[in-house]
C-alpha positions in Angstrom: 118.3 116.3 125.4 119.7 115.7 121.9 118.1 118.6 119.2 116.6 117.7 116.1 117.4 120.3 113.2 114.5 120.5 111.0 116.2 120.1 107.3 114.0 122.2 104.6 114.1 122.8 101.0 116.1 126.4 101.8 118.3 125.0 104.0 119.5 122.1 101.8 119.7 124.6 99.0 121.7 126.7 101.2 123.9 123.5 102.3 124.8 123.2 98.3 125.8 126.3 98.0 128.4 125.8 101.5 129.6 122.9 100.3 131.7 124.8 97.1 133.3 126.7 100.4 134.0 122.8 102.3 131.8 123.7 105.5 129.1 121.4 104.1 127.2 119.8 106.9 125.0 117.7 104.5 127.2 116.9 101.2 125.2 118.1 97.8 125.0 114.4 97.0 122.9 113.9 99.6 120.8 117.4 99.4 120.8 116.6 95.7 119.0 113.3 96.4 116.6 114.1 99.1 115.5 116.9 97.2 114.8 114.9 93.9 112.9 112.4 95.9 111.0 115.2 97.6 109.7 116.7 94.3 108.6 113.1 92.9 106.3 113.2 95.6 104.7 116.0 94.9 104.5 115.5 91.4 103.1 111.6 92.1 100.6 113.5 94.9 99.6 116.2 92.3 98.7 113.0 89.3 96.9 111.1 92.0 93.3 110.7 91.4 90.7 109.9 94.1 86.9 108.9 94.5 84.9 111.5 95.8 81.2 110.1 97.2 78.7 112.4 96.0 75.8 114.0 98.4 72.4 114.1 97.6 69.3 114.5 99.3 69.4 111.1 101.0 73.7 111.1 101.3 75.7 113.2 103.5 79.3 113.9 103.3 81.2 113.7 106.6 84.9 113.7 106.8 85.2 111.5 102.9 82.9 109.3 104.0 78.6 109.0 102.6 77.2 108.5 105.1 73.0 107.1 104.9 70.6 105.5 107.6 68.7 103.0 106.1 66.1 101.3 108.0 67.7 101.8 111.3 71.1 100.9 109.9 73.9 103.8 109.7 75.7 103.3 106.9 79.4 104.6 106.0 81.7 104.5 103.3 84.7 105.8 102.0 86.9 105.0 99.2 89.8 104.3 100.9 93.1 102.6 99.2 94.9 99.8 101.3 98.2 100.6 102.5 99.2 98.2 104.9 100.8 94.9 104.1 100.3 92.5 102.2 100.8 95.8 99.2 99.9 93.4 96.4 96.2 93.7 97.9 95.7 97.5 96.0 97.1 95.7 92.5 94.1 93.1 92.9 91.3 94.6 94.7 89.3 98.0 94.7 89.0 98.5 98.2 86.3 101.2 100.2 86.2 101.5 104.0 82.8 101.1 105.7 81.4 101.8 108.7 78.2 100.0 109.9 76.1 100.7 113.2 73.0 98.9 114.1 70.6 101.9 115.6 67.9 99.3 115.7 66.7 96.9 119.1 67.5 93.8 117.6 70.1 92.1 116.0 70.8 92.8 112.1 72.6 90.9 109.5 74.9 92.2 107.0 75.9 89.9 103.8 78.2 90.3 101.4 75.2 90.4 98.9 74.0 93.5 100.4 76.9 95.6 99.1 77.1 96.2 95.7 79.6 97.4 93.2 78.9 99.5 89.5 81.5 101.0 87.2 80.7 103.5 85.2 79.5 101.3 82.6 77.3 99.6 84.9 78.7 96.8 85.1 78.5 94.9 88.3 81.0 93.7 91.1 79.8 92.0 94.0 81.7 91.6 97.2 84.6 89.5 98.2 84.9 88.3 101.3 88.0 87.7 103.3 88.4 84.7 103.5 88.1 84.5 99.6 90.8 87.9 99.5 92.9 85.7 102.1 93.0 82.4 99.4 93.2 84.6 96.3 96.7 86.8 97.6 98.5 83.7 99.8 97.2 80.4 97.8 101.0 80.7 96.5 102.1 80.7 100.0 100.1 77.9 100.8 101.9 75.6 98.0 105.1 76.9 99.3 104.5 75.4 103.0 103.2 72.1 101.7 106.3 71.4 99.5 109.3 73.4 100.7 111.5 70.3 102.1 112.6 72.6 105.1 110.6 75.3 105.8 112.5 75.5 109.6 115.0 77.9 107.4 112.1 80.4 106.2 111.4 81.7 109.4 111.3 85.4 108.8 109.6 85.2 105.1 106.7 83.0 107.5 106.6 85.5 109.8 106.3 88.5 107.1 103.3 86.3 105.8 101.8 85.8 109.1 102.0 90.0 109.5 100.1 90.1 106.1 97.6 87.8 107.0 97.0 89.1 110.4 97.0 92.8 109.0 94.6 91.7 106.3 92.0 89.9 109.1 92.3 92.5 111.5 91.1 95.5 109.0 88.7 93.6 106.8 84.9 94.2 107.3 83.3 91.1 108.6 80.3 89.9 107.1 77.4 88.8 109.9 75.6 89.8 112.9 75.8 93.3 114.3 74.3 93.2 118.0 71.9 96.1 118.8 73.6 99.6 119.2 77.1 97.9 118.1 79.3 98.5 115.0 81.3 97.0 113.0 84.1 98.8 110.6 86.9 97.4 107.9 87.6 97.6 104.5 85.6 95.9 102.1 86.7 94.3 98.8 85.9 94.0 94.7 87.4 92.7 91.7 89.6 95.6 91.0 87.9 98.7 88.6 89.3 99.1 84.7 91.8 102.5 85.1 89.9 104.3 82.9 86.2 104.2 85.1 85.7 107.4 86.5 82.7 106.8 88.3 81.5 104.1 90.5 78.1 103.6 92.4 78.0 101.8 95.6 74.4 100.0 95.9 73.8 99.2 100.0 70.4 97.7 100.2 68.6 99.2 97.2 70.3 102.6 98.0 73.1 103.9 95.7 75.6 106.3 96.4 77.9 107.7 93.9 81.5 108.0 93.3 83.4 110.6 90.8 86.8 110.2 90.2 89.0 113.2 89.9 
């Protein structure tokens, strides 16, 4: 079985300093490099700011996520950043992730109008579906297919859509009926917050829970 040497901040110093004696089994150039991109993440992890839900006496705090039952309905939420693909999403949309089970004996609805969004100025921001996510980030995409004159020769741009789109349906929440003792969990989307709110309050069915940026 092949070994794997673990490469560390000492040991690609150390490298440097062999390579002045031409024993250098990963040249400076490339210590130099790793190590510069290495220490801009830590300085972009150290500037990054998150939303921190805040507990009160009808909010818990489990593992980032608020967490609040509401008549028979556990409700969780985080406010989670999309990652995946299509990465454009984050530049539109704020994004939280939710959690929803149905503790009840008969089957609830959730809408997007139960879900509601506040900045700091209380301003509001109601939910967008996926479907209406889906239009706004590949309407482009969609002129693109009707027009192109031979879109047999874009096969691997279609399928790096198709990724996107499938990522994008399989994550989302979806809005509906949640069978008794079933969940459902995905993200959920808004019109994208101003970079200067530092608070935001999430309203689920008359209950608010609170977010503070730091």
């Amino acid at each position: 079985m092949r070994k794997i040497k673990l490469i560390t901040i000492s040991s690609l110093l150390r490298y440097s300093l062999d390579d002045r004696k031409g024993r250098n089994p990963f040249p400076v150039k490339k210590a130099s490099l790793f190590l510069l991109l290495m220490f801009s993440l830590i300085l972009i992890n150290s500037c990054t700011t998150r939303y921190h839900p805040q507990a009160t006496e009808r909010v818990s705090i489990v593992d980032n996520y608020a967490v609040i039952e509401i008549e028979d309905i556990a409700f969780a939420i985080s406010a989670r950043t999309w990652t995946r693909d299509p990465q454009k999403l984050a530049d539109i949309f704020t994004t939280y992730h939710v959690i929803v089970k149905n503790q009840s004996l008969q089957t609830v609805t959730i809408s997007p109008s139960d879900i509601i969004l506040l900045d700091q100025e209380t301003n509001q921001y109601d939910a967008i579906t996926v479907s209406e996510v889906s239009e706004i980030l590949f309407y482009n995409d969609f002129l693109m297919d009707k027009f192109r004159p031979f879109p047999d020769r874009t096969e691997t741009f279609t399928g790096d859509r198709l990724a996107s789109r499938a990522n994008l349906m399989q994550e989302a929440f979806h809005y509906g009926d949640i069978l008794q003792g079933a969940r459902k969990s995905g993200f959920i989307f808004f019109a994208r917050l101003p970079a200067r709110n530092q608070q935001s309050t999430v309203i689920f069915k008359g209950e608010e829970i609170v977010f503070i940026r730091r």
